[in-house]
SESERO-869947 format. One record per atom (N, C-alpha, C): atom name; residue in one letter; x negated, y, z negated. Coordinates in steps of 0.001 Angstrom, whole numbers, plus 500000, padded with zeros to 6 digits. Layout:
<site a="CA" r="A" u="X" v="Y" w="Z"/>
...
//
This chain:
<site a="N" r="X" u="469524" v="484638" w="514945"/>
<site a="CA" r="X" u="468360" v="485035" w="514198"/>
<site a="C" r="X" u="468785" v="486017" w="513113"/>
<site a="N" r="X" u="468560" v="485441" w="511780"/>
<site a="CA" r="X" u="468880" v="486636" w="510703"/>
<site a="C" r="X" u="468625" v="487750" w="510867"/>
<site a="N" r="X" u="468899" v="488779" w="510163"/>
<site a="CA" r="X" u="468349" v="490291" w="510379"/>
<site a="C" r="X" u="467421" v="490444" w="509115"/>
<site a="N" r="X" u="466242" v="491224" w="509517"/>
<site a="CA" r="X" u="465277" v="491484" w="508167"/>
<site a="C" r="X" u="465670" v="492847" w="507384"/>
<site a="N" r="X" u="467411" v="493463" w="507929"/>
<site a="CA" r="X" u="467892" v="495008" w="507030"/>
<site a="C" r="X" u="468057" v="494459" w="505844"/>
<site a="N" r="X" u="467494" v="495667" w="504826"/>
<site a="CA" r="X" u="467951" v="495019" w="503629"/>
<site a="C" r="X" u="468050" v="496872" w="503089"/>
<site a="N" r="X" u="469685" v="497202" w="502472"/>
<site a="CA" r="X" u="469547" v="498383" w="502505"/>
<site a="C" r="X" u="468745" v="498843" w="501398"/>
<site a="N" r="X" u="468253" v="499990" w="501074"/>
<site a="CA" r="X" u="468016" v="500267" w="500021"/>
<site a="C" r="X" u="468728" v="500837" w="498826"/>
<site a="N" r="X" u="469924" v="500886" w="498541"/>
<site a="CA" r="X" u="470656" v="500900" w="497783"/>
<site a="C" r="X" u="472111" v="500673" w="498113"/>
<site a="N" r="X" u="472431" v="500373" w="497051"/>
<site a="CA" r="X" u="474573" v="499894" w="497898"/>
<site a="C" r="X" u="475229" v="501208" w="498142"/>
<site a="N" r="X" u="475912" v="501027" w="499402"/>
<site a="CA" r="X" u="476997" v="501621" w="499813"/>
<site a="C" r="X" u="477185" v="502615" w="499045"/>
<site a="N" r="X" u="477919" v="503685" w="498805"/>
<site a="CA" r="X" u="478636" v="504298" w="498251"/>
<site a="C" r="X" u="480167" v="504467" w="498523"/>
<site a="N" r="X" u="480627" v="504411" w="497459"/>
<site a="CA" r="X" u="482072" v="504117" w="497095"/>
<site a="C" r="X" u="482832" v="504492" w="498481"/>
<site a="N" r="X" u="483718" v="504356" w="499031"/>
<site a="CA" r="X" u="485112" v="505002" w="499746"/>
<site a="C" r="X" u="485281" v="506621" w="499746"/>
<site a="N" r="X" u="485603" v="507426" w="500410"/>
<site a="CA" r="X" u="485999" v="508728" w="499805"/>
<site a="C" r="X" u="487549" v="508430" w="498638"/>
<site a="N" r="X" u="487878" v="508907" w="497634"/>
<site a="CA" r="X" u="488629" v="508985" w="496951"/>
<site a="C" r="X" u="488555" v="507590" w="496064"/>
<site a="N" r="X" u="487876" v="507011" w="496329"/>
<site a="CA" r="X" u="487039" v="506122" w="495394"/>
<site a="C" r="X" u="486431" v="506194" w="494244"/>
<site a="N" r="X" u="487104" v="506334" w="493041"/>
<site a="CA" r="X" u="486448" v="506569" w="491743"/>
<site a="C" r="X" u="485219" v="505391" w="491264"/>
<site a="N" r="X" u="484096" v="505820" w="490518"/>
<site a="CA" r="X" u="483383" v="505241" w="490249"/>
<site a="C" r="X" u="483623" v="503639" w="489523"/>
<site a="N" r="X" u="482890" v="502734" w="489205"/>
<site a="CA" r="X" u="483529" v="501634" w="488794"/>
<site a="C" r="X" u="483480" v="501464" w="487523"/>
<site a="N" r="X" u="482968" v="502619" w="486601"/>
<site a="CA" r="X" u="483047" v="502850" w="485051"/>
<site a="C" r="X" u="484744" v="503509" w="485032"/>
<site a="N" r="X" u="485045" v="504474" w="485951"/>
<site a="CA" r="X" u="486094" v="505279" w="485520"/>
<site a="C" r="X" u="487256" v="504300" w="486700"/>
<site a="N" r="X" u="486705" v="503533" w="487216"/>
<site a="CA" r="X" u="488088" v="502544" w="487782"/>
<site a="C" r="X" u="488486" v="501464" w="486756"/>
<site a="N" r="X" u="487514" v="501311" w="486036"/>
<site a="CA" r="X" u="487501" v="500510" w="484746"/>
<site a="C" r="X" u="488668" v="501135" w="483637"/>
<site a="N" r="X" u="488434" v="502546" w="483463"/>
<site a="CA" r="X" u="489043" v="503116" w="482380"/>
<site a="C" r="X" u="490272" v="502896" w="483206"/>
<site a="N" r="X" u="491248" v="503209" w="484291"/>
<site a="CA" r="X" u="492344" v="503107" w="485034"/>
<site a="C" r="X" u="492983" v="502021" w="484754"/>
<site a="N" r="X" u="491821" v="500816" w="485161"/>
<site a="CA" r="X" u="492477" v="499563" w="484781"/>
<site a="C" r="X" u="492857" v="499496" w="483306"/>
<site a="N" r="X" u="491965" v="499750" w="482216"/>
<site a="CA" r="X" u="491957" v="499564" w="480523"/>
<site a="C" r="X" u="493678" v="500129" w="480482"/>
<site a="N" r="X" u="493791" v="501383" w="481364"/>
<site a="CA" r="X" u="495299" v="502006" w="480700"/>
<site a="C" r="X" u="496391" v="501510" w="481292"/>
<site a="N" r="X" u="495988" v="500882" w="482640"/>
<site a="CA" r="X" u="497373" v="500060" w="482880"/>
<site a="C" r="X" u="497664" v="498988" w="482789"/>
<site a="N" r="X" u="496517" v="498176" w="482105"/>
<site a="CA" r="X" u="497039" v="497135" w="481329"/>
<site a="C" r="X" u="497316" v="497433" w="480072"/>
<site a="N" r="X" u="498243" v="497485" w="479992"/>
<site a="CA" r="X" u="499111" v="498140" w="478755"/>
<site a="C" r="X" u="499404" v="496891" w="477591"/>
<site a="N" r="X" u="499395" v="495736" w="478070"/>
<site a="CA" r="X" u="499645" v="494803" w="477112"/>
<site a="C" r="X" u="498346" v="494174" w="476519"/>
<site a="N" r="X" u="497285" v="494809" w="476759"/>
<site a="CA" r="X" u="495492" v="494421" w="477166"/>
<site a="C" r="X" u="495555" v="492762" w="477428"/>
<site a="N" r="X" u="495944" v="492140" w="478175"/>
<site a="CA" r="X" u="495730" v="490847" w="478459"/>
<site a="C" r="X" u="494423" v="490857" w="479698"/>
<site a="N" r="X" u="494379" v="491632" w="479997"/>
<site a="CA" r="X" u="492707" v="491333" w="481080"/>
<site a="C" r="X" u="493474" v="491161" w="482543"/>
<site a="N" r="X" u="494381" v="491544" w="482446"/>
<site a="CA" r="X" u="495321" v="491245" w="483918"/>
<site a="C" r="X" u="496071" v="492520" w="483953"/>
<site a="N" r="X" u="497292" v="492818" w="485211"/>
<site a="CA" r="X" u="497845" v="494071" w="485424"/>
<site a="C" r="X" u="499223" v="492883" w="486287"/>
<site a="N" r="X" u="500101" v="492979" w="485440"/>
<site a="CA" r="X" u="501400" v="492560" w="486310"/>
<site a="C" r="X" u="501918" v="493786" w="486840"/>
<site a="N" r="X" u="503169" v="493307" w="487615"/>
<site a="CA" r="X" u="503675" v="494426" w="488493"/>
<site a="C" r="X" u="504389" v="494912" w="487505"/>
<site a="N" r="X" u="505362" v="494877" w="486947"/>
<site a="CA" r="X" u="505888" v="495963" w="485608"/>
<site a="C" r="X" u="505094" v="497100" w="485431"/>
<site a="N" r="X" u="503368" v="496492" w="485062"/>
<site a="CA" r="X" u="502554" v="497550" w="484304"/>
<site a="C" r="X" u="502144" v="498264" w="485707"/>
<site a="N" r="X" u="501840" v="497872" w="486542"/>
<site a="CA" r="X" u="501413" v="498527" w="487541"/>
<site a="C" r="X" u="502532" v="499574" w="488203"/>
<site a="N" r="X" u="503682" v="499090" w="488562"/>
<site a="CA" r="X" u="504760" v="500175" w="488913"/>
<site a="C" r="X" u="505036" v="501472" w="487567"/>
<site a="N" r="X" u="504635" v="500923" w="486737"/>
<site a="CA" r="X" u="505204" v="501734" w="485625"/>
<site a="C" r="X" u="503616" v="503052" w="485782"/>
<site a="N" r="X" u="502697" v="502529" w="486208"/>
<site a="CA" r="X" u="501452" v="503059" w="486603"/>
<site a="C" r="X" u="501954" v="504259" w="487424"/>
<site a="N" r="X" u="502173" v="503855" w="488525"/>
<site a="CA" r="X" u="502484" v="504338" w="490075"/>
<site a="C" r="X" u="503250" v="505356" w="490242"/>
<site a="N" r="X" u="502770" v="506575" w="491230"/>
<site a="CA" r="X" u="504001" v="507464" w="491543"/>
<site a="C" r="X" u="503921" v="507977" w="492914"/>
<site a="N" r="X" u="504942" v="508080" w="493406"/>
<site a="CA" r="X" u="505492" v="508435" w="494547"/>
<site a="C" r="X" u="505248" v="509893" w="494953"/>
<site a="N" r="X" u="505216" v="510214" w="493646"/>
<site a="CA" r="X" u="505002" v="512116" w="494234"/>
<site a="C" r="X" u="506526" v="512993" w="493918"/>
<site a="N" r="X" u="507130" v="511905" w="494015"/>
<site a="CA" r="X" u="508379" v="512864" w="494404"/>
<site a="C" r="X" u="509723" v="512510" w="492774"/>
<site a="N" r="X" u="509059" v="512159" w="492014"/>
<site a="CA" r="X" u="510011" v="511283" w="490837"/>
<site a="C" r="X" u="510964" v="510704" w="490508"/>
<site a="N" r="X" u="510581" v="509548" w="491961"/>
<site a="CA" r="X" u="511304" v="507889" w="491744"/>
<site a="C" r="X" u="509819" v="507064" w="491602"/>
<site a="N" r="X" u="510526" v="506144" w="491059"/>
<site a="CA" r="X" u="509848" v="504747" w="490674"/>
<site a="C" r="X" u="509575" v="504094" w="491551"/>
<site a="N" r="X" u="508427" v="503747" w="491934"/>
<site a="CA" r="X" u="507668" v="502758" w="492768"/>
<site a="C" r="X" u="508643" v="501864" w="493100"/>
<site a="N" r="X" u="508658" v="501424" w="493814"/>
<site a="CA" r="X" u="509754" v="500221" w="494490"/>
<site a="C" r="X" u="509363" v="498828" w="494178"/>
<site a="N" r="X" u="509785" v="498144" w="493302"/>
<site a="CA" r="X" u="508926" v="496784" w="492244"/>
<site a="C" r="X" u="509147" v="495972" w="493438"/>
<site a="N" r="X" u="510007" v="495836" w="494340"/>
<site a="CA" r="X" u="509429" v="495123" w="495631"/>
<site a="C" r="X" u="507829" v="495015" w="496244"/>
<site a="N" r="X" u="507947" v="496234" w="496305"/>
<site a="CA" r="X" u="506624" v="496679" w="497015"/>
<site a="C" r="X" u="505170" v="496817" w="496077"/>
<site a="N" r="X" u="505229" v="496983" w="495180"/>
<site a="CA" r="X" u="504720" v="496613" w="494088"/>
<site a="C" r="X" u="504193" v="495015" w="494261"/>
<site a="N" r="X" u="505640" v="494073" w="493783"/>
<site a="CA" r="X" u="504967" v="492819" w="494177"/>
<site a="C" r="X" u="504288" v="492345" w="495415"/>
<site a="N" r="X" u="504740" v="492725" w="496552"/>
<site a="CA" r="X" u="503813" v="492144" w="497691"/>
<site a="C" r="X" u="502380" v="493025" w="497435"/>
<site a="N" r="X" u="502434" v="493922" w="496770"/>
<site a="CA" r="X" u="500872" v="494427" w="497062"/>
<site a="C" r="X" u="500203" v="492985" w="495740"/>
<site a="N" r="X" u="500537" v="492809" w="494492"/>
<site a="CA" r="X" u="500094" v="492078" w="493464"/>
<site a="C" r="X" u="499815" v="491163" w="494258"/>
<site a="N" r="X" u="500679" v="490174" w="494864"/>
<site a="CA" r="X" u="500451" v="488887" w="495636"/>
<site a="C" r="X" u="499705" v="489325" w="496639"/>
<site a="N" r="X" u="499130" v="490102" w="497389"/>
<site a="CA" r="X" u="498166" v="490096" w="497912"/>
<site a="C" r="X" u="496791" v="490194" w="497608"/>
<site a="N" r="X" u="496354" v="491314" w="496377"/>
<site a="CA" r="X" u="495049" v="490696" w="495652"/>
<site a="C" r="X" u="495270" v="489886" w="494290"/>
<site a="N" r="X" u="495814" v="488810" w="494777"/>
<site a="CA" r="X" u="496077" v="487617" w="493417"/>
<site a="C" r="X" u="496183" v="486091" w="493735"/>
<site a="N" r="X" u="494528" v="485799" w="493782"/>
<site a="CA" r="X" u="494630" v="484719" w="494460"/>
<site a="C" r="X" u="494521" v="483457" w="494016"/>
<site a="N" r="X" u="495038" v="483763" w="492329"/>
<site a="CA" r="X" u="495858" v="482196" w="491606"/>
<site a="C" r="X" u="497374" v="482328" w="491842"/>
<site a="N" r="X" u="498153" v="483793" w="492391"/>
<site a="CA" r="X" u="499623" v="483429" w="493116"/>
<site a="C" r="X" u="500067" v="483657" w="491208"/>
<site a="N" r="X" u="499676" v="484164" w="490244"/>
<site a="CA" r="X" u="500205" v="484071" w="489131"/>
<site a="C" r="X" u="501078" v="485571" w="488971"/>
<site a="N" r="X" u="501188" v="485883" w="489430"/>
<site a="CA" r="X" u="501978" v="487652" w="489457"/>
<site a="C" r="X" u="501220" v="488499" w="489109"/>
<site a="N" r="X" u="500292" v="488512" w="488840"/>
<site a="CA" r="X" u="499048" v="489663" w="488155"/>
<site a="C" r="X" u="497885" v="490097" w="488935"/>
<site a="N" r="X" u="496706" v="490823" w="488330"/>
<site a="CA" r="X" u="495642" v="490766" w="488984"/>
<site a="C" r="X" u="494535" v="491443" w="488137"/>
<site a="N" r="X" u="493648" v="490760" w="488720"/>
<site a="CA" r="X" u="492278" v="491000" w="487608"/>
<site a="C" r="X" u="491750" v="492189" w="488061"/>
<site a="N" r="X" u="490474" v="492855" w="487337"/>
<site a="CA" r="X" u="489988" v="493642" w="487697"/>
<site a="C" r="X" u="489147" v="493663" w="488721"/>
<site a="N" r="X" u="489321" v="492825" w="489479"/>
<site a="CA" r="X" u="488330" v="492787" w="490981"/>
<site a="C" r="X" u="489665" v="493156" w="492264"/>
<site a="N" r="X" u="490520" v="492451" w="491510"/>
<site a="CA" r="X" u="492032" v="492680" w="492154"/>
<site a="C" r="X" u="492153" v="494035" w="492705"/>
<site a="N" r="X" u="492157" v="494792" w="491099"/>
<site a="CA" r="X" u="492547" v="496279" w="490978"/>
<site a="C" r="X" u="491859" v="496976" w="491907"/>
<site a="N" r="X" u="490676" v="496611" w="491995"/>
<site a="CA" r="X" u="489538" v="497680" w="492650"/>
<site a="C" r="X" u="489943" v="497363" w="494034"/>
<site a="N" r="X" u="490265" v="496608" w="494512"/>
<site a="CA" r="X" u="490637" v="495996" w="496105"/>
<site a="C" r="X" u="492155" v="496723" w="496051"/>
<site a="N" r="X" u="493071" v="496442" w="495085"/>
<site a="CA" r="X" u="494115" v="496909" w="495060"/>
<site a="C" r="X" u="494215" v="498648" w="495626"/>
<site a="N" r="X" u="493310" v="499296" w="494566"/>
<site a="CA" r="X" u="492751" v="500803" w="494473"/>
<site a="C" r="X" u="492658" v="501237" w="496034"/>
<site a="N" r="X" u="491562" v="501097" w="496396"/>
<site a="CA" r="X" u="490904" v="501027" w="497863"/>
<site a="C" r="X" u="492387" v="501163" w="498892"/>
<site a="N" r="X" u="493054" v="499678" w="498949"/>
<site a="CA" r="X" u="494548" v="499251" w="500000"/>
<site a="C" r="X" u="495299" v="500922" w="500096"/>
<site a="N" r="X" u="495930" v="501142" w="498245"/>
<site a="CA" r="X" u="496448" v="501917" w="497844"/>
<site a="C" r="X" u="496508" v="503751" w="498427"/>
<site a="N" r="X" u="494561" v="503596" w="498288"/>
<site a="CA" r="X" u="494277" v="504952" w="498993"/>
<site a="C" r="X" u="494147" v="504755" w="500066"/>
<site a="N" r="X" u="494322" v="503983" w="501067"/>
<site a="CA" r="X" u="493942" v="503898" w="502255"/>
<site a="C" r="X" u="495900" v="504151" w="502810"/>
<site a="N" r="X" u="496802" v="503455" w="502523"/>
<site a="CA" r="X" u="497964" v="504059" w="502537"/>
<site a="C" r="X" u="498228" v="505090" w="502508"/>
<site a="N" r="X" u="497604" v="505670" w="501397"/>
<site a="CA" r="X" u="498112" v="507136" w="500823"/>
<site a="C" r="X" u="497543" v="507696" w="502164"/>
<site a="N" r="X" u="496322" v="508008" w="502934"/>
<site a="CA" r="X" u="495943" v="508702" w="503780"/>
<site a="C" r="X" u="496804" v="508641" w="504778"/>
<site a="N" r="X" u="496797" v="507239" w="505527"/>
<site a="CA" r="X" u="497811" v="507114" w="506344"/>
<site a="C" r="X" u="499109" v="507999" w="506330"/>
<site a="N" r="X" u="500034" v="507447" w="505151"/>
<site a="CA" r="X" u="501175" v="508136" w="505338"/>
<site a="C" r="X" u="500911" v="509596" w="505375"/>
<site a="N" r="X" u="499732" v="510595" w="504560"/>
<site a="CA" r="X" u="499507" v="512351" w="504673"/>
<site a="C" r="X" u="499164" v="512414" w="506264"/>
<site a="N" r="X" u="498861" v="511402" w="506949"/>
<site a="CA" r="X" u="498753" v="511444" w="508862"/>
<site a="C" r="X" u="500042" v="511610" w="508974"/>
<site a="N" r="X" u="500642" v="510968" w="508390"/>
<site a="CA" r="X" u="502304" v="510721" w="509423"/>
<site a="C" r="X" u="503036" v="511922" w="508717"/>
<site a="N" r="X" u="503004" v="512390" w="507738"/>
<site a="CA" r="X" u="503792" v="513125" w="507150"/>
<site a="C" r="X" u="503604" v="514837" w="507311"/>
<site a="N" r="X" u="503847" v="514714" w="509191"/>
<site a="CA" r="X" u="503502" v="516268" w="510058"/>
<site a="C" r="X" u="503963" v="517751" w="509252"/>
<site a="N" r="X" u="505544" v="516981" w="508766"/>
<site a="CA" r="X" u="506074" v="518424" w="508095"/>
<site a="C" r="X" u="505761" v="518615" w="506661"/>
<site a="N" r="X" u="505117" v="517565" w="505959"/>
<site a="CA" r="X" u="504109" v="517613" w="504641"/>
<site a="C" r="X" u="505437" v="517440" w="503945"/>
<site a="N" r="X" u="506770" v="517234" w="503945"/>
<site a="CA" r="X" u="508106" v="516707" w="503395"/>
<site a="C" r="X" u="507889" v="516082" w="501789"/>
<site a="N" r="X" u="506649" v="514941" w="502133"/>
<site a="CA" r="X" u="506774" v="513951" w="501200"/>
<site a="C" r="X" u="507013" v="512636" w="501009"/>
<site a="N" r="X" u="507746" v="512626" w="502386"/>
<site a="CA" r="X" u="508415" v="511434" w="502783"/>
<site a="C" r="X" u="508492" v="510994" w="504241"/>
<site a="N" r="X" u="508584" v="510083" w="505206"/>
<site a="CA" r="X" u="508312" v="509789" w="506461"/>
<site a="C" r="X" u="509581" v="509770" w="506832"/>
<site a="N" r="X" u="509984" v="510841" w="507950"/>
<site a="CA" r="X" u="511326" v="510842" w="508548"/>
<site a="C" r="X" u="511523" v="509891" w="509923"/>
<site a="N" r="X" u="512381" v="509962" w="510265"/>
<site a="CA" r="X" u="512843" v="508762" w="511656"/>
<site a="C" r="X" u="511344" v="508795" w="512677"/>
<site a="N" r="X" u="511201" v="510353" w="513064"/>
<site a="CA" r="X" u="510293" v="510642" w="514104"/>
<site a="C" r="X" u="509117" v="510437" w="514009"/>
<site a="N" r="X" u="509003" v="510699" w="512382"/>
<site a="CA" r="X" u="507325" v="510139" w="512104"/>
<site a="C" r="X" u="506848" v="509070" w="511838"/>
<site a="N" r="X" u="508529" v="508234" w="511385"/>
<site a="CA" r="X" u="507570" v="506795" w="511441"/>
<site a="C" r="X" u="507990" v="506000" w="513285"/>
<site a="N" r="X" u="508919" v="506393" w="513576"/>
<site a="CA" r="X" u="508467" v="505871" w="515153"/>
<site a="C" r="X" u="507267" v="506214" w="515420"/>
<site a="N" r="X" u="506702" v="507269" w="514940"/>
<site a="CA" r="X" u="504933" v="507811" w="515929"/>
<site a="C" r="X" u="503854" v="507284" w="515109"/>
<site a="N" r="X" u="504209" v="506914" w="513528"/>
<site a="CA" r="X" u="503214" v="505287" w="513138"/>
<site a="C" r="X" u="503222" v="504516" w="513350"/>
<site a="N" r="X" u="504431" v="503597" w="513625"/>
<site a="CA" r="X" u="504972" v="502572" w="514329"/>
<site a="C" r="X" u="504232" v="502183" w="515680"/>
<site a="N" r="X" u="504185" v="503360" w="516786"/>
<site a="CA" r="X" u="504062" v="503274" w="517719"/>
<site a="C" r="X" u="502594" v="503542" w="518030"/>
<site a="N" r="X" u="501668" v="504000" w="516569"/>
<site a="CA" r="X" u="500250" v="503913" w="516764"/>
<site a="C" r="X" u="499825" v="502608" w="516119"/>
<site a="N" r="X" u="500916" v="502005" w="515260"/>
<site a="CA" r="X" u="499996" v="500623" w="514859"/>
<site a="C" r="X" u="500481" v="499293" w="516212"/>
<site a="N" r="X" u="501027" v="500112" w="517007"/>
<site a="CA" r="X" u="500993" v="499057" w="518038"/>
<site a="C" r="X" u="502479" v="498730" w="518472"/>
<site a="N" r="X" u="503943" v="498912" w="517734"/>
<site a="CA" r="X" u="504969" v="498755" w="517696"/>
<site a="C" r="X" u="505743" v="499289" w="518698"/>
<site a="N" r="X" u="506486" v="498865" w="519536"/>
<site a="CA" r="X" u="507376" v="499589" w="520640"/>
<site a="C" r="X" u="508579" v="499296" w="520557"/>
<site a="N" r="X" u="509147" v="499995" w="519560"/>
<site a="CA" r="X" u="510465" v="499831" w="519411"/>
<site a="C" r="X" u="511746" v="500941" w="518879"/>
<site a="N" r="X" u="512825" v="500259" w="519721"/>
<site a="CA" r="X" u="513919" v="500665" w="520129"/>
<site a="C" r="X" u="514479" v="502045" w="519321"/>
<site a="N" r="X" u="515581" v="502621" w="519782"/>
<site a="CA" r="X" u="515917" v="504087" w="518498"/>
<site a="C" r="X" u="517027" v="502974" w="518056"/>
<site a="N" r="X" u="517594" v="502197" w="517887"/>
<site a="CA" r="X" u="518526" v="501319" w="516950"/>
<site a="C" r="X" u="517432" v="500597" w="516264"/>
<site a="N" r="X" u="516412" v="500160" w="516604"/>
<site a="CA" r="X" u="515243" v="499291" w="515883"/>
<site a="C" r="X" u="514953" v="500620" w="514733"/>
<site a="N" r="X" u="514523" v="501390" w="515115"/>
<site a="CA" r="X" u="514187" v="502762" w="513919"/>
<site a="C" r="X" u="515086" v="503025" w="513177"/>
<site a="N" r="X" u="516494" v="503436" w="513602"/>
<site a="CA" r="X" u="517131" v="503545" w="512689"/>
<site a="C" r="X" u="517747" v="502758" w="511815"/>
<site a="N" r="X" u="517663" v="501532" w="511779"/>
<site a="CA" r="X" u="518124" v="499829" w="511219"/>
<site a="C" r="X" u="516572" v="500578" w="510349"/>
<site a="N" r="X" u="515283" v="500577" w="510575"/>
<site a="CA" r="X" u="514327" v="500722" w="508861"/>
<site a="C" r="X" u="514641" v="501809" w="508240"/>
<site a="N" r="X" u="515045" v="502723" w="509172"/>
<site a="CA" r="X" u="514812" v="503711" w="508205"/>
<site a="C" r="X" u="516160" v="503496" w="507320"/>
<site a="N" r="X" u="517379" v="503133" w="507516"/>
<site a="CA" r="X" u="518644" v="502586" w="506421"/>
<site a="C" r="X" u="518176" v="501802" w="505468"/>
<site a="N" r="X" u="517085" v="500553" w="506113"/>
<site a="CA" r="X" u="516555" v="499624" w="505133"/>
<site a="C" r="X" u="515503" v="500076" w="504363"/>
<site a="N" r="X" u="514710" v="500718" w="504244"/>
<site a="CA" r="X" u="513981" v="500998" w="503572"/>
<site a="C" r="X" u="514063" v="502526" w="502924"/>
<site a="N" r="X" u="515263" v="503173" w="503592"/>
<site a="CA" r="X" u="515406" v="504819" w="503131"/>
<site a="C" r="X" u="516242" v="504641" w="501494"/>
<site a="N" r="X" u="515637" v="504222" w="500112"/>
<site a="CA" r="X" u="515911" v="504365" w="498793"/>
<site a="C" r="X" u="516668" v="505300" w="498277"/>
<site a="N" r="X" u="516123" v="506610" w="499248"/>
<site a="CA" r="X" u="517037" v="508041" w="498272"/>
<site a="C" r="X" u="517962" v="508517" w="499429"/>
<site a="N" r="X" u="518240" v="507964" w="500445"/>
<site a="CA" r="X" u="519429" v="508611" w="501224"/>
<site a="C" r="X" u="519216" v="509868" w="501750"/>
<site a="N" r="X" u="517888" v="510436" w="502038"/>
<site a="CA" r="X" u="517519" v="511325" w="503111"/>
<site a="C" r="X" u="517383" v="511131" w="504520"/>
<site a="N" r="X" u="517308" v="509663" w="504858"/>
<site a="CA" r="X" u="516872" v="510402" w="506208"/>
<site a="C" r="X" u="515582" v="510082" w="506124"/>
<site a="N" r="X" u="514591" v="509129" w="505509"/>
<site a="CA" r="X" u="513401" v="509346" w="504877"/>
<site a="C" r="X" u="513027" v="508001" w="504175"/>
<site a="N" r="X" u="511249" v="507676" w="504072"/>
<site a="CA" r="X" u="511144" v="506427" w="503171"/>
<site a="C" r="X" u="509937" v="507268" w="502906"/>
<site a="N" r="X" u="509867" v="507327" w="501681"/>
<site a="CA" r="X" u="508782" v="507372" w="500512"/>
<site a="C" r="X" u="507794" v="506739" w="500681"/>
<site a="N" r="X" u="506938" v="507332" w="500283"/>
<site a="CA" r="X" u="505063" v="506509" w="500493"/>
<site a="C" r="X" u="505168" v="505446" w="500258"/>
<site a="N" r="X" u="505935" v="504524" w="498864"/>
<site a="CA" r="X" u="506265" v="502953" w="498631"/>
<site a="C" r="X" u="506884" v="502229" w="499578"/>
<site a="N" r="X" u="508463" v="503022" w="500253"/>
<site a="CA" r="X" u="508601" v="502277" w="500715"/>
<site a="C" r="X" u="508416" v="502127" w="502494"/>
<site a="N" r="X" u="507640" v="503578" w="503153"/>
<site a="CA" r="X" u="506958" v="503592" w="503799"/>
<site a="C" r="X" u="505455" v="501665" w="503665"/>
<site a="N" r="X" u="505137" v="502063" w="503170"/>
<site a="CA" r="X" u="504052" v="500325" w="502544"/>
<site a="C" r="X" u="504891" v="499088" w="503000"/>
<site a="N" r="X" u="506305" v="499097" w="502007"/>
<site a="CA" r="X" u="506754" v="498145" w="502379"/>
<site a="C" r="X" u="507170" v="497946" w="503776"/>
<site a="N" r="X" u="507764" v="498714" w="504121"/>
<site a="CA" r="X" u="508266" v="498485" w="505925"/>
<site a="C" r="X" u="507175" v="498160" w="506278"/>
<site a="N" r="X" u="505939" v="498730" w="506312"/>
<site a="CA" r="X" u="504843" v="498396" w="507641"/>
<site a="C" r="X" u="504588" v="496505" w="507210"/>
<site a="N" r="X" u="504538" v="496450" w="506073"/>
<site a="CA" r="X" u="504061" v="495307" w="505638"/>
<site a="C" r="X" u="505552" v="493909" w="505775"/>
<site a="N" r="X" u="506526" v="494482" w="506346"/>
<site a="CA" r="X" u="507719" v="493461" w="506194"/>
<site a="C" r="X" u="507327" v="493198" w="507769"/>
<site a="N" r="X" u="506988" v="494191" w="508937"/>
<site a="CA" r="X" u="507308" v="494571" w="509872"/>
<site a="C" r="X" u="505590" v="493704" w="510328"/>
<site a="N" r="X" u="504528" v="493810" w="509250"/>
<site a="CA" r="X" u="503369" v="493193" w="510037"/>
<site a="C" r="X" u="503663" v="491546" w="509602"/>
<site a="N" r="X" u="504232" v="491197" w="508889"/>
<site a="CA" r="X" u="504800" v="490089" w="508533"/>
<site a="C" r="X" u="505486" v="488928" w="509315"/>
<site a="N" r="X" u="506424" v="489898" w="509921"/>
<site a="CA" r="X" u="507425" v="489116" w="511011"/>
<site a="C" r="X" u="506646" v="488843" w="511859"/>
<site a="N" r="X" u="505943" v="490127" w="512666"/>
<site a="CA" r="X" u="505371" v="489970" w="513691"/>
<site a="C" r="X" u="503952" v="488932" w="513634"/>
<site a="N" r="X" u="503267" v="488524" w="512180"/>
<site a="CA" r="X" u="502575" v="487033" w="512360"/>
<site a="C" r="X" u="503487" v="486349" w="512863"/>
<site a="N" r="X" u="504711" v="486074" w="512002"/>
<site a="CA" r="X" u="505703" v="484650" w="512264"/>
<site a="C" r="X" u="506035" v="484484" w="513567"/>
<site a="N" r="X" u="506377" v="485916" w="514294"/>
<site a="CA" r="X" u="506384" v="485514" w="515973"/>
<site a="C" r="X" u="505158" v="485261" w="516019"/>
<site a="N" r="X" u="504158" v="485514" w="516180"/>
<site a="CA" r="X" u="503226" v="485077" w="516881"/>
<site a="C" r="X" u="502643" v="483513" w="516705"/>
<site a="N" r="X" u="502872" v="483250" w="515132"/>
<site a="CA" r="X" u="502409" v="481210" w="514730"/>
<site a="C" r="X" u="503604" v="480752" w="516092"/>
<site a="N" r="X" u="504997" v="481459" w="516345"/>
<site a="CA" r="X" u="505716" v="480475" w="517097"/>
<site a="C" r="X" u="505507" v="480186" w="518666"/>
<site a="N" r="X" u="504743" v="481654" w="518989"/>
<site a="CA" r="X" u="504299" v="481858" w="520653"/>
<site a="C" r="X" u="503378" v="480984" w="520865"/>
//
């Protein structure tokens, strides 16, 4: 039986959710070539880490190919705003994991994200990502490539599961 709710006005935005006039202006400046789209070039060239390295154009692309659903390397402005949203919702995450406020997710803190998104694994399993995904040779993966690990790591674990 349908429901007769009908709210009286929409939602309001996300916290850290900019309005959709001034998510508009965001998009206008990082499409830099104004084609009505945002490839990963313009978007990494967008992006910062906090700490002054360059977005990881890996990670970059799997986020594009995920709101881009002609698969053309880009993304429209409905993209962006979905993109936006993913983006800050990361960012929170990793300021959870990031106990000593560093900047960056060390061995211990991403075993204790790891192990809250469900993951039970090994101290050779941890230290094999944190080599693979540690960019600047601390000891450490950056908010980017913090993204990418969880997302290589929720990846596999579909592919086991289509095979179980």
């Amino acid at each position: 039986m349908p429901s007769d709710f009908k709210p009286r006005r929409p939602a309001p935005p996300p916290p850290n959710m900019p309005s959709n006039t001034v998510l508009k202006q965001y998009f206008d400046r990082v499409d830099s070539n104004k084609s009505g789209t945002i490839t990963g070039a313009e978007l990494q060239a967008a992006l910062s880490n906090g700490n002054g390295t360059d977005f990881n154009i890996h990670t970059v692309n799997m986020m594009i190919g995920m709101f881009d659903p002609e698969k053309k390397g880009e993304i429209s402005f409905d993209g962006f705003g979905a993109l936006w949203r993913y983006i800050v919702d990361w960012q929170n995450c990793f300021k959870n994991f990031d106990k000593d406020k560093s900047g960056s997710i060390n061995e211990a803190e991403l075993e204790d994200a790891l192990r809250t998104f469900g993951y039970a694994l090994s101290t050779e399993v941890m230290k094999l990502l944190i080599r693979k995904f540690d960019r600047t040779h601390n000891d450490a993966v950056c908010f980017d490539d913090f993204i990418q690990c969880c997302l290589v790591l929720h990846g596999m674990t579909d592919m086991f599961r289509e095979k179980d």
